[in-house]
C-alpha positions as a LaTeX table, in Angstrom:
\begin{tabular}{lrrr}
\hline
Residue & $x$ (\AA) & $y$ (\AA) & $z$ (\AA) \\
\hline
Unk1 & $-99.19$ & $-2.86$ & 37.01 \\
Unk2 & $-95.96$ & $-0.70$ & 37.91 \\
Unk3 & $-93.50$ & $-2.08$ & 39.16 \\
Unk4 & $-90.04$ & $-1.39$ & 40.51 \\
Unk5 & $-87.11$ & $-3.33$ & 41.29 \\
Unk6 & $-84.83$ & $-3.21$ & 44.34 \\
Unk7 & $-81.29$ & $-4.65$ & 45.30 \\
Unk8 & $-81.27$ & $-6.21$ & 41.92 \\
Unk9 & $-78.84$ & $-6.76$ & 39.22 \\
Unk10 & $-79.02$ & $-6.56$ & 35.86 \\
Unk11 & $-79.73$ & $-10.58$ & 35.27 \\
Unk12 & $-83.32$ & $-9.99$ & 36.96 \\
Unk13 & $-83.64$ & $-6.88$ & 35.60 \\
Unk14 & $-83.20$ & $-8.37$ & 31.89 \\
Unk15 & $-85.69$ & $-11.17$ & 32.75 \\
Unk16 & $-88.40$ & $-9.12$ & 33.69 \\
Unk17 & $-87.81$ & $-6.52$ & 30.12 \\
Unk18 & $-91.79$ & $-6.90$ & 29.73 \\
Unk19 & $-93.10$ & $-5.92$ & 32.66 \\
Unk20 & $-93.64$ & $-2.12$ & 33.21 \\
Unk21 & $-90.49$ & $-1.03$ & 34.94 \\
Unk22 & $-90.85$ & 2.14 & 36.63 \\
Unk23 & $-89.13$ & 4.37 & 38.68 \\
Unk24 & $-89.46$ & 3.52 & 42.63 \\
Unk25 & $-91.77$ & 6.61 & 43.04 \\
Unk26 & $-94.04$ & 5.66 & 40.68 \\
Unk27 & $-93.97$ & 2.25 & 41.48 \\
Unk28 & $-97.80$ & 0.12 & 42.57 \\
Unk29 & $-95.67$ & $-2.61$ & 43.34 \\
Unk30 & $-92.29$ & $-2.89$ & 44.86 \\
Unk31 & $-90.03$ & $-6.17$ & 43.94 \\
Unk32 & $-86.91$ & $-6.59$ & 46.39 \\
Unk33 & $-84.39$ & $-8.53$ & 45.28 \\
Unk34 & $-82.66$ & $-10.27$ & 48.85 \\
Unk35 & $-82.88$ & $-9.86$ & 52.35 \\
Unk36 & $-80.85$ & $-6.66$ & 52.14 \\
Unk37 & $-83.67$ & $-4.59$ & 49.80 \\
Unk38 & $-86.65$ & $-6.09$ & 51.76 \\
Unk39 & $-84.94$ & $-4.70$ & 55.31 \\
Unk40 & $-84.57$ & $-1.12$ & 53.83 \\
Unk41 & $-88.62$ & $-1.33$ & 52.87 \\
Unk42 & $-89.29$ & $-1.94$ & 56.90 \\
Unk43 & $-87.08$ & 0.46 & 58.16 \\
Unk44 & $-88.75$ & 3.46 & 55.87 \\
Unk45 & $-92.13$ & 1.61 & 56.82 \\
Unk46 & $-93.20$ & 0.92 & 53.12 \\
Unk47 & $-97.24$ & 1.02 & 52.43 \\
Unk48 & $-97.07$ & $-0.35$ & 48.69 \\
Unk49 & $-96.98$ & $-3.94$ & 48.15 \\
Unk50 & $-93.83$ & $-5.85$ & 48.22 \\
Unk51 & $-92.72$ & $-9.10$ & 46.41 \\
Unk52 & $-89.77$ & $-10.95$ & 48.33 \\
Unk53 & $-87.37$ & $-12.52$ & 45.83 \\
Unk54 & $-84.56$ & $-14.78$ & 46.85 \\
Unk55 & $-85.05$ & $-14.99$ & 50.34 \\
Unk56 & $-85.68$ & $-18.45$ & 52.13 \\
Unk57 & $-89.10$ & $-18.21$ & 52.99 \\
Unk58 & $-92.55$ & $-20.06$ & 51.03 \\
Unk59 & $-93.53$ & $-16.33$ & 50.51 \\
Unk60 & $-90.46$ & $-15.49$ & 48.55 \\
Unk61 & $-90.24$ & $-16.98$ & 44.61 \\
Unk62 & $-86.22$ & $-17.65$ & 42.93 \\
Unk63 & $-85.04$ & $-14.89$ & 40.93 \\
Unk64 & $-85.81$ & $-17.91$ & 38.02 \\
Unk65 & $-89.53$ & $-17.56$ & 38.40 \\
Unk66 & $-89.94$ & $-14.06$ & 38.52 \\
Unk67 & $-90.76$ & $-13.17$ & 34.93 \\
Unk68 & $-93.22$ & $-15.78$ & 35.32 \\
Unk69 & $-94.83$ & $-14.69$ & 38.63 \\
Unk70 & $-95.41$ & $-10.78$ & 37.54 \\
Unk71 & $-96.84$ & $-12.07$ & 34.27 \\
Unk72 & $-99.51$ & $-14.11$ & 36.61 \\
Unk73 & $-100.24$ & $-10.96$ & 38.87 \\
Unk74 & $-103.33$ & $-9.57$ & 38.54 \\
Unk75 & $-104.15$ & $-5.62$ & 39.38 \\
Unk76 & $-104.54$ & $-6.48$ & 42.88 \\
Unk77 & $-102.13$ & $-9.74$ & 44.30 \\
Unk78 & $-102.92$ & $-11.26$ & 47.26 \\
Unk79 & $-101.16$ & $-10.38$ & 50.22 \\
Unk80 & $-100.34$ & $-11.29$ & 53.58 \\
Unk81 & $-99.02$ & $-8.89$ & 56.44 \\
Unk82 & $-96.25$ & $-9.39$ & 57.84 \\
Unk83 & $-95.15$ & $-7.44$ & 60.93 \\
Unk84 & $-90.97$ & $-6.84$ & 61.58 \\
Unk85 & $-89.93$ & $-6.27$ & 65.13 \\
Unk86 & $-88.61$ & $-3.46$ & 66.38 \\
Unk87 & $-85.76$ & $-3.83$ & 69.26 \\
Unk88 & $-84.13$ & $-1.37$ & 71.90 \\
Unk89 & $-80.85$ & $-2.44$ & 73.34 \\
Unk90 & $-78.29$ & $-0.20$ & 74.79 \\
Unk91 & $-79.96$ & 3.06 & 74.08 \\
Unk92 & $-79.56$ & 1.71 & 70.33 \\
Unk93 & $-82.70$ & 0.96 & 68.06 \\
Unk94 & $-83.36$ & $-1.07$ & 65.22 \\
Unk95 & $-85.81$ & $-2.90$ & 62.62 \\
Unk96 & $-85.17$ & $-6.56$ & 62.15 \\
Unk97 & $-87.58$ & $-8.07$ & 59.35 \\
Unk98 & $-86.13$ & $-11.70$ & 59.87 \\
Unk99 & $-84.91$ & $-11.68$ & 63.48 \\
Unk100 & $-83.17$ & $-10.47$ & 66.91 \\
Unk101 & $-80.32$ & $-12.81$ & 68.03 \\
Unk102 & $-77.97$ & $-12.55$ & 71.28 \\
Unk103 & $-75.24$ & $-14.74$ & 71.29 \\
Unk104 & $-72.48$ & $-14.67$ & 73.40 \\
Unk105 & $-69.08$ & $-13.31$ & 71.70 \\
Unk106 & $-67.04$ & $-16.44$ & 72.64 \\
Unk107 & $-67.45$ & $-19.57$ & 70.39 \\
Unk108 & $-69.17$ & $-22.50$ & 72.23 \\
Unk109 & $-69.39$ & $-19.68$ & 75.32 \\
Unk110 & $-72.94$ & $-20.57$ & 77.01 \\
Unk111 & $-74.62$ & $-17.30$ & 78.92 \\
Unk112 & $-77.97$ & $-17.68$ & 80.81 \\
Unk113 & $-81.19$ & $-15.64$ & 79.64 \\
Unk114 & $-84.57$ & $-14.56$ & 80.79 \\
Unk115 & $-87.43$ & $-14.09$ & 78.42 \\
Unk116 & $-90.35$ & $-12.45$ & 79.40 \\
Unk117 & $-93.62$ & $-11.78$ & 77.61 \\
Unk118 & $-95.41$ & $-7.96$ & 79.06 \\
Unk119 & $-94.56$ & $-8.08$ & 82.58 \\
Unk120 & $-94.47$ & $-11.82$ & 82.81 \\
Unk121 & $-91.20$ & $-13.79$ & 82.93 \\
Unk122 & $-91.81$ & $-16.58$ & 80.57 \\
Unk123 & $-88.58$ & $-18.84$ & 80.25 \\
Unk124 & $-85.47$ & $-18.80$ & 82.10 \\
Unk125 & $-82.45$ & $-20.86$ & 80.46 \\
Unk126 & $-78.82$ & $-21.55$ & 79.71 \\
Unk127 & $-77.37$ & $-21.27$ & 76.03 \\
Unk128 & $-75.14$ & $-20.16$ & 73.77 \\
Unk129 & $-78.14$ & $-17.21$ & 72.73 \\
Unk130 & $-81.47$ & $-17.03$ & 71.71 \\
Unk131 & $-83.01$ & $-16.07$ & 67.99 \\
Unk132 & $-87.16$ & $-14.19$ & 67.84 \\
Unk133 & $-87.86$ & $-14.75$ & 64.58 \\
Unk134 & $-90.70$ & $-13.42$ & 62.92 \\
Unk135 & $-92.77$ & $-15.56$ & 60.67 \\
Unk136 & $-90.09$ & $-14.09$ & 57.50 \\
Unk137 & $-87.50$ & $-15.46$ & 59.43 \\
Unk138 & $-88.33$ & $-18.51$ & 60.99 \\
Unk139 & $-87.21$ & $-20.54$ & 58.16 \\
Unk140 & $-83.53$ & $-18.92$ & 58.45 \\
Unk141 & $-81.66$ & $-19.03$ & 61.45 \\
Unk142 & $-84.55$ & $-19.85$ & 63.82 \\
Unk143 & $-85.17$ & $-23.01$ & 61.84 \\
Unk144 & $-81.58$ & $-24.10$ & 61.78 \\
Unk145 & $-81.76$ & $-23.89$ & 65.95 \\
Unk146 & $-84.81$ & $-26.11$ & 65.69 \\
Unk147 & $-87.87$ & $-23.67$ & 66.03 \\
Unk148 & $-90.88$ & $-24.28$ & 64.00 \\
Unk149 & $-92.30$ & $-22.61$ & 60.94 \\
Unk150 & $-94.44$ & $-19.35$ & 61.34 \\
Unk151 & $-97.53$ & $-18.63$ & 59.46 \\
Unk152 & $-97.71$ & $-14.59$ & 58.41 \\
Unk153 & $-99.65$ & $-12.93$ & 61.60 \\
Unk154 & $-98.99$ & $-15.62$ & 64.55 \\
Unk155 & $-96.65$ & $-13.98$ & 66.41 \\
Unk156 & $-92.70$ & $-14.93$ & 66.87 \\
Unk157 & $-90.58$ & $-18.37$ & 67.58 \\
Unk158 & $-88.31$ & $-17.42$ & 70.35 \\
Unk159 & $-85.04$ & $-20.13$ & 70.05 \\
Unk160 & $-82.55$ & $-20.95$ & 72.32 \\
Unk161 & $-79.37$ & $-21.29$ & 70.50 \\
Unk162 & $-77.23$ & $-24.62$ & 71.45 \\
Unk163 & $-79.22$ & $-24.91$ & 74.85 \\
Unk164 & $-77.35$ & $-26.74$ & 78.14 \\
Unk165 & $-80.01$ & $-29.05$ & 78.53 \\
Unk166 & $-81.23$ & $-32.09$ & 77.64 \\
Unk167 & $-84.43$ & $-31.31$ & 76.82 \\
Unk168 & $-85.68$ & $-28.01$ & 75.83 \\
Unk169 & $-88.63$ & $-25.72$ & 74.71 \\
Unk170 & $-88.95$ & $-23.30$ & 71.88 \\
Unk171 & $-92.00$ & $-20.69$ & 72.57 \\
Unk172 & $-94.35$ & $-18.84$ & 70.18 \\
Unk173 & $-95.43$ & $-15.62$ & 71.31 \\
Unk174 & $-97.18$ & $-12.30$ & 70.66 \\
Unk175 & $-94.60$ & $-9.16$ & 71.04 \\
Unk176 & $-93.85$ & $-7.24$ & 73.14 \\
Unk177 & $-90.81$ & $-9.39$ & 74.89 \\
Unk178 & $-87.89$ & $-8.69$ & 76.29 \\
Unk179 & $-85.32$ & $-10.89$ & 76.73 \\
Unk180 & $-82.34$ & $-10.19$ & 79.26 \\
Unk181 & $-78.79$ & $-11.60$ & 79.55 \\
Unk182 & $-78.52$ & $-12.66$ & 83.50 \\
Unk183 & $-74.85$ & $-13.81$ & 83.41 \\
Unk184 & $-71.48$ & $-11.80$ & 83.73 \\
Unk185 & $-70.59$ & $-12.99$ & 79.97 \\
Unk186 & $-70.19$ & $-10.78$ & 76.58 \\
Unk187 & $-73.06$ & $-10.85$ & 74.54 \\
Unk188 & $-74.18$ & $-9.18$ & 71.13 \\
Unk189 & $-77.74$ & $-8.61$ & 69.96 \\
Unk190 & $-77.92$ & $-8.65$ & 66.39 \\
Unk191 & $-80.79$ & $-7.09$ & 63.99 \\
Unk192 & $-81.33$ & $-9.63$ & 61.24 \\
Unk193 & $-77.36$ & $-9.74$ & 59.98 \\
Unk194 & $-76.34$ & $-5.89$ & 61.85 \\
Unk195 & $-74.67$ & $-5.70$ & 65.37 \\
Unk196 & $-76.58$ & $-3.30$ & 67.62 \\
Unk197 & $-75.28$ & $-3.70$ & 70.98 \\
Unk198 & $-72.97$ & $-5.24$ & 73.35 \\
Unk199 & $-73.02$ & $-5.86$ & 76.83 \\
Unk200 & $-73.08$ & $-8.25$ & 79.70 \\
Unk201 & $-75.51$ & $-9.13$ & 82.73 \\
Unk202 & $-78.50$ & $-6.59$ & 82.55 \\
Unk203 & $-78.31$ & $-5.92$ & 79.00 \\
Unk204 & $-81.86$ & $-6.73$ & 77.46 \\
Unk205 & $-83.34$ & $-6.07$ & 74.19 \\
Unk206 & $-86.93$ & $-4.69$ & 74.02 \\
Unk207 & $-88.80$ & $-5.94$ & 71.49 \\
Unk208 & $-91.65$ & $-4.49$ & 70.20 \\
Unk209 & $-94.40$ & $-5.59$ & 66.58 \\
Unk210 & $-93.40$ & $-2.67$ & 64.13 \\
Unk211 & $-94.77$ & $-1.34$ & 61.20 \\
Unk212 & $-96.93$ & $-4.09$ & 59.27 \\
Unk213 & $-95.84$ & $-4.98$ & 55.34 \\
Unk214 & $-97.71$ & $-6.08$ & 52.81 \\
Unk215 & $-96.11$ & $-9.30$ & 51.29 \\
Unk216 & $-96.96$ & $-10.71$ & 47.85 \\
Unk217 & $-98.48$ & $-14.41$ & 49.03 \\
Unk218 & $-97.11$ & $-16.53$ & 45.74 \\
Unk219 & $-98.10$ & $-19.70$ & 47.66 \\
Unk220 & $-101.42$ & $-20.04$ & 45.29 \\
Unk221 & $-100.28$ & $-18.90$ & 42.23 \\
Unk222 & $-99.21$ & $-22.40$ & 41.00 \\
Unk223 & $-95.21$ & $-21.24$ & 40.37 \\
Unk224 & $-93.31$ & $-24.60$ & 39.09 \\
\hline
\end{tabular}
């Protein structure tokens, strides 16, 4: 199989000096190297298959077992899909592989938030933001704000962030959402780690499934 490598540096390269290393055009198989490499695959809407290394997800192996993994890869892998959102906030697009946060721009600041699923308002509540993670994602960020852990393919975890309440939900739903800042307070929507937008009560971020990837499913391949 040919295979290229992506955001690496030269310590994966050099542990991988068997495999058939190819240029990225050539390439059957696509290996990115942190969250960084596997972002630029979604936002050119990559067809090949992609191997995740290094990011924190049961999909992705260590840079440490990579030699090991391509050795066990047959001419076809198995793969999941995985499907990255696409959001639309303040005239300003962007892919997000992992997820879409809005926080508020004060520390410790709590904003209120409507999320609504098609034309439906699903959840109303009071936080310091809100994370959709995709399934990539949901053992990142959304997991640290207490969501659950997404199987590839059943929709996103939608978070509140440091919720004033008590008691409080976390939702999993099918895209598209929206989900709209309803308090006079500054707010930023980020795209996995980039700022897109910032605004205050009204601004809302669209969010839409984008194009599906095809992600290198180690979880049976019996990696130490």
């Amino acid at each position: 199989m040919r295979v290229a490598i992506c955001g690496a540096g030269d310590d994966v390269v050099d542990g991988v000096e068997a495999v058939d290393c190819v240029d990225r055009s050539d390439a059957e198989l696509l290996v990115t190297v942190g969250e960084d490499a596997l972002a630029d695959c979604a936002a050119r809407g990559e067809s090949r298959p992609l191997l995740a290394v290094g990011i924190a997800s049961p999909l992705s192996p260590s840079r440490k077992q990579l030699a090991e993994l391509l050795d066990r890869l047959g001419a076809q892998p198995p793969t999941v899909e995985v499907r990255p959102l696409s959001v639309i906030a303040d005239g300003q697009t962007a892919t997000a592989v992992f997820d879409i946060t809005l926080v508020t721009a004060e520390p410790a600041r709590i904003s209120e938030y409507a999320v609504s699923v098609g034309d439906r308002t699903h959840a109303e509540f009071r936080a310091d933001g809100v994370v959709v993670a995709t399934p990539l994602g949901s053992s990142g960020y959304g997991r640290a704000a207490g969501g659950p852990l997404l199987e590839p393919g059943v929709g996103v975890a939608v978070v509140p962030i440091a919720p004033f309440a008590t008691h409080t939900d976390t939702w999993v739903v099918e895209p598209p959402l929206s989900v709209r800042v309803e308090r006079d307070d500054t707010v930023t929507v980020f795209a996995d780690s980039g700022q897109l937008a910032v605004g205050e009560s009204s601004l809302t971020a669209e969010i839409t499934g984008g194009e599906p990837l095809s992600v290198v499913d180690i979880r049976g391949l019996g990696l130490p």
